[in-house]
N, C-alpha and C positions, 0 to 999 in steps of 0.2 A: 369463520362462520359465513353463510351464505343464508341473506334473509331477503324475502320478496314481500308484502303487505299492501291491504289497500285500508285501512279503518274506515266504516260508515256507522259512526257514532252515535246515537238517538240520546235523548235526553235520558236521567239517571246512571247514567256510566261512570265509573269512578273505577280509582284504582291505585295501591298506594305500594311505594319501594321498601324495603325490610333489610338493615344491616344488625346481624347478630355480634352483639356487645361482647358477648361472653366466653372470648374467645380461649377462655382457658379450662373452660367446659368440655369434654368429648361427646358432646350434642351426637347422636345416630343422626339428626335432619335437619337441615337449616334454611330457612325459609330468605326468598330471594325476594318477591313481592306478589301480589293476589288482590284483584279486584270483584268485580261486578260489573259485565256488560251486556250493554242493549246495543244489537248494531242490528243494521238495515243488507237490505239484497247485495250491496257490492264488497261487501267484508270478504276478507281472506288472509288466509299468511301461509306461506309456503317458506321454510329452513330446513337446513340441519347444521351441523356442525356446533350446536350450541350444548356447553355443558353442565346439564340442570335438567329437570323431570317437569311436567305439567301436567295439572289434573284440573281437569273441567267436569261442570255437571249442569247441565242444560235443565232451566228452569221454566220457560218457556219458547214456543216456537219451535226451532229444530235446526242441526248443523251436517253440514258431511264432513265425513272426516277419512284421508288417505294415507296408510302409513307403512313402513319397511320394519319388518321384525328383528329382531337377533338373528336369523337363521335365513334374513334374505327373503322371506314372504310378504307378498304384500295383500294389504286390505282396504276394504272401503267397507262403506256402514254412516247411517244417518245416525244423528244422535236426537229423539223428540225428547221431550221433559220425563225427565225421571232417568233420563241415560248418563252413566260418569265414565268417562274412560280417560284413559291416561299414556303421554306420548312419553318418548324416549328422544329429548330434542336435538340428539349427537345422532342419529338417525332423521334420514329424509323422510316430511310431513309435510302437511298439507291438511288446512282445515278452513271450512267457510259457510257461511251463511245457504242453509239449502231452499229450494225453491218452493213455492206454494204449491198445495194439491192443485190447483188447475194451470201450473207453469208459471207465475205471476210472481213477483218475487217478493221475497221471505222477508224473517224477523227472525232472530235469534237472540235470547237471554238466557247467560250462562254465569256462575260463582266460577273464578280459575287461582290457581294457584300455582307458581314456579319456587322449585328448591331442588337442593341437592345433599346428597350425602352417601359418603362410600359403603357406611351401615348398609343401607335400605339399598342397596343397589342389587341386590337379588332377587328383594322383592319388584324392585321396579320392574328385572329383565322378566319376572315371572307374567306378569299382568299388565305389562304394556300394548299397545297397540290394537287393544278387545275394548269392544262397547259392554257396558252393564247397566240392563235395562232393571233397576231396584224396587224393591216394592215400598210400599208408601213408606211403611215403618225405617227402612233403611235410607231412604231418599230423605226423610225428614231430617234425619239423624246426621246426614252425610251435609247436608245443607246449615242444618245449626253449627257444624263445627268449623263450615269452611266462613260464615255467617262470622263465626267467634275471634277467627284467627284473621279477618279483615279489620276486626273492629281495633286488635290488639297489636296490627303491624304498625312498625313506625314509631314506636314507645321503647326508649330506652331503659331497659332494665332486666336483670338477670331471672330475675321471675317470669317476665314476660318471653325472654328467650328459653325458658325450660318448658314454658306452657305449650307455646308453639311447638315445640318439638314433640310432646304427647299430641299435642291435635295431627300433628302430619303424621306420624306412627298412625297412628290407629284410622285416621282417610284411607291411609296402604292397605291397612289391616280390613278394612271393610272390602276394597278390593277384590284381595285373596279370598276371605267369605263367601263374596256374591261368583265366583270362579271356581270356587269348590263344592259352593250347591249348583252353579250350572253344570259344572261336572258329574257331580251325583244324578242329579235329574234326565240327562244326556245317555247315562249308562245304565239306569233303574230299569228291570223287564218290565214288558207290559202283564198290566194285570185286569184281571176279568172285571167290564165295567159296573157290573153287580157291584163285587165288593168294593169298587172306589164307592157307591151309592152309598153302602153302610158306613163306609168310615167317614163320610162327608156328610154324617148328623150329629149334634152335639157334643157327644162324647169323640173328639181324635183317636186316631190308631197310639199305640204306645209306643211307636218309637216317634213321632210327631211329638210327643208330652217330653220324652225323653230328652230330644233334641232342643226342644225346648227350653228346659229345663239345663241344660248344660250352658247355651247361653247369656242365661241368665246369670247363672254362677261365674262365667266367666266376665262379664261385664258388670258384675257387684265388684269383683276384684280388680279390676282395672280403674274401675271409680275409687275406692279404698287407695288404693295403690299410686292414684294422680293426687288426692286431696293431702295424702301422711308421707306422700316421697321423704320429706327431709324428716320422718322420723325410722325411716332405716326400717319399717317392717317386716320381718323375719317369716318367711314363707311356712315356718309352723305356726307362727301365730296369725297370720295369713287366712290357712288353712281352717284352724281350730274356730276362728272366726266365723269362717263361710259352715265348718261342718261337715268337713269332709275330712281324707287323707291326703296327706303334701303330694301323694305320688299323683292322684287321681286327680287333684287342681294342678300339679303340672303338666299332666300330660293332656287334660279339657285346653288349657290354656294355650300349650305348644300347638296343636291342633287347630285352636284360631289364630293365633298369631305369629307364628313359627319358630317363636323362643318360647324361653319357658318366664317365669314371673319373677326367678330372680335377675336373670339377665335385663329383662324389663325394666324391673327399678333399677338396678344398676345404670343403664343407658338414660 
């Protein structure tokens, strides 16, 4: 591994290490450790050859971030608050404190987390080295669990190491989400600004309710699905639950998450 760093620490920075106990678990994710940091204008860290994933979500201020894809491309992109992306740290990166609007130097506050695991490693290759700039509801969401899985590292206990592993699933799983509606939105025709006028009164268009509504169901069953794991839930009773058909909640589900809901509990 090849690591370069400067840390300019500011008060409130913590950050804690995570050995998973449960080693006889086939955990899909295993958390390595995950802080909270405030750092000043000289921060930076430049590696690669490390093997583990890192996902950051910049809570204030703002970061730049430089990195080599799967396929040899390289990017850059600032991260301001509300942005999460996610590195691939066996590939060369680069990430550090970006400069103020008038060249003056910065401040960056970010939630991070470092894991790994050969599961999720398609997802990682999928969603790596892309800024996702998330909207408040998903930003909050994404923030209470990386918020959760801080509070919970460091606690020896197999409950604790199963919990962690649904929080880091589903951080992934947000992700892929905010990468398949920038996708959708990126490829949507344009349409006449009239009719956006009408559908941006009270009543939304029906496939906005629709869509809606999908992940709704889909995130009831993941809540169900993380609270009853050790009662073996059976994806027809599952189903019969939410009120739908098994085929229609695996295929809502596959489509957010990229398994279906028994593989989920299973893992």
């Amino acid at each position: 591994m090849q690591l370069w760093y400067l840390h300019d620490p500011l008060p409130g920075s913590h950050s804690k290490a995570h050995t998973t106990t449960a080693v006889d678990l086939p955990l899909a994710v295993r958390m390595e450790g995950c802080g909270f940091f405030r750092m000043g204008e000289r921060y930076f860290v430049e590696r690669e050859g490390l093997d583990n994933a890192l996902l950051i979500l910049t809570t204030r201020g703002r970061g730049v971030i430089e990195s080599v894809s799967l396929d040899g491309r390289r990017s850059c992109f600032e991260a301001p608050p509300g942005t999460a992306f996610l590195l691939d740290c066996r590939r060369k990166h680069r990430y550090a404190t970006a400069q103020g609007p008038d060249g003056a130097g910065g401040t960056w506050d970010f939630l991070w987390v470092h894991f790994r695991g050969d599961f999720v490693q398609p997802l990682v290759d999928r969603v790596s080295g892309e800024g996702f700039v998330l909207s408040a509801a998903d930003r909050g969401l994404m923030e209470r669990r990386m918020t959760e899985a801080l509070d919970l590292a460091g606690r020896i206990s197999r409950h604790v190491d199963l919990r962690l592993a649904g929080l880091l699933y589903n951080l992934l799983a947000q992700l892929v989400e905010a990468q398949s509606r920038a996708v959708t939105t990126a490829s949507a025709p344009e349409v006449d600004e009239r009719v956006e006028e009408v559908r941006s009164d009270d009543a939304p268009a029906e496939g906005v309710q629709a869509g809606e509504r999908a992940r709704d169901l889909v995130a009831e069953a993941v809540r169900i699905l993380q609270q009853e794991y050790a009662q073996k839930t059976s994806i027809e009773e599952l189903s019969a639950r939410l009120h739908v058909s098994g085929s229609h909640l695996s295929r809502l589900f596959r489509r957010a998450h990229g398994i279906g809901p028994y593989r989920y509990l299973s893992t």
